[in-house]
C-alpha positions as CSV (number, residue, x, y, z in Angstrom):
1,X,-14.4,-9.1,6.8
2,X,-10.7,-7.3,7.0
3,X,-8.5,-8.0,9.3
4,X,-6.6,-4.6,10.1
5,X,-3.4,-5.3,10.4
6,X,-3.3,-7.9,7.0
7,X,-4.9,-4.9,5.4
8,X,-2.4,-2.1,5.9
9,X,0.3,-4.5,5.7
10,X,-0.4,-5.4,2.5
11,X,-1.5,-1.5,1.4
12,X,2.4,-0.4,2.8
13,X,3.7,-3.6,0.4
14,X,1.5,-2.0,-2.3
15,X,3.0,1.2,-2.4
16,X,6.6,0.0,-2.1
17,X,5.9,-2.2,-5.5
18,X,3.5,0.3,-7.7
19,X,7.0,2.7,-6.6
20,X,9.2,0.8,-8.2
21,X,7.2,-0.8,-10.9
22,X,6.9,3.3,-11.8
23,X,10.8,2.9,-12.1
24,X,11.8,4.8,-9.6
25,X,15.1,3.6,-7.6
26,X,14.5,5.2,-4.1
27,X,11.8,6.8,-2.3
28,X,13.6,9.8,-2.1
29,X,13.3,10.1,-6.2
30,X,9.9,9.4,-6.3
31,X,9.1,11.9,-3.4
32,X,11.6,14.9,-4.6
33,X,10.4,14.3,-8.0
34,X,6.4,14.0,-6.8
35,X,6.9,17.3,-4.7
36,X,5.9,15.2,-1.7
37,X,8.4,14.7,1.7
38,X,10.6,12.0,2.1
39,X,9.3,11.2,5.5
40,X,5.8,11.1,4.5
41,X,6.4,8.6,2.4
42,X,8.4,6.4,4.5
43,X,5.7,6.7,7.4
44,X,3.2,5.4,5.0
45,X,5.3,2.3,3.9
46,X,7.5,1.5,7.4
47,X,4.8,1.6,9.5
48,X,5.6,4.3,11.9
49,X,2.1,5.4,11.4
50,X,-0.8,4.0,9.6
51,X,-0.9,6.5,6.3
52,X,-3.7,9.1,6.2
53,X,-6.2,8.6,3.4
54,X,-4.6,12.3,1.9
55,X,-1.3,10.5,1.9
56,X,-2.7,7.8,0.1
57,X,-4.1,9.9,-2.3
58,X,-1.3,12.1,-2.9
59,X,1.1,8.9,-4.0
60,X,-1.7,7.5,-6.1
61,X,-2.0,10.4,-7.7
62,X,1.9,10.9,-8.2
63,X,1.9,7.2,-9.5
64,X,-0.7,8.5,-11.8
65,X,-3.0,5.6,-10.5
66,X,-7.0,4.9,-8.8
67,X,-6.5,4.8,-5.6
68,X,-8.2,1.7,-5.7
69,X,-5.5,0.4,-7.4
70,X,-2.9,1.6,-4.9
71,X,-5.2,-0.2,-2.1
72,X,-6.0,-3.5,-4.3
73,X,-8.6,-4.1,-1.5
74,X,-9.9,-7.0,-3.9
75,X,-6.8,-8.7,-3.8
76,X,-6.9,-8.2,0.0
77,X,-10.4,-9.7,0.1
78,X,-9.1,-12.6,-1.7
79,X,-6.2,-13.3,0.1
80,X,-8.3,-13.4,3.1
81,X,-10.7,-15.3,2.3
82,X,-8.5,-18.1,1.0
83,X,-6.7,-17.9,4.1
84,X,-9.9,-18.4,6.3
85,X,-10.9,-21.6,3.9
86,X,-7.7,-23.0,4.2
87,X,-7.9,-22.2,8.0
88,X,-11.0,-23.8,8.8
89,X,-10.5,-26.8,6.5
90,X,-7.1,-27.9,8.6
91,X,-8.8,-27.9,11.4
């Protein structure tokens, strides 16, 4: 199972890194030149508010990326899970 706030903690660290792995230098370049608002963008990385699935959708299709791939929930599950092991195993 999930846990919330690992999840959209590591979907906000997500975005920030498919960003600038799409070379752009600030979120103001990659939202001016993606027709989105600066502000939206920030929300959905900074944390202000948890992004709306449209959001989400709107930068992975500006990234010109799944949006599974922006989410990586895999990774997430993974991370999680080893976490939990490693968890119960020191206990």
């Amino acid at each position: 199972m999930l846990d919330p706030e690992v999840t959209i903690t590591h979907i906000r660290e997500n975005i920030r890194q498919k960003i600038r792995d799409a070379g752009y230098a600030t979120i103001e370049k990659f939202a001016y030149e993606n027709n989105l608002t600066k502000s939206t963008i920030t929300r959905a990385i900074n944390g202000s508010r948890n992004p709306r699935l449209i959001t989400l959708i709107e930068i992975a299709n500006a990234l010109n990326i799944n949006l599974s791939e922006l989410l990586d929930l895999y990774l997430i599950e993974n991370s999680q899970k080893r976490k939990t092991k490693a968890s119960s195993s020191n206990k």
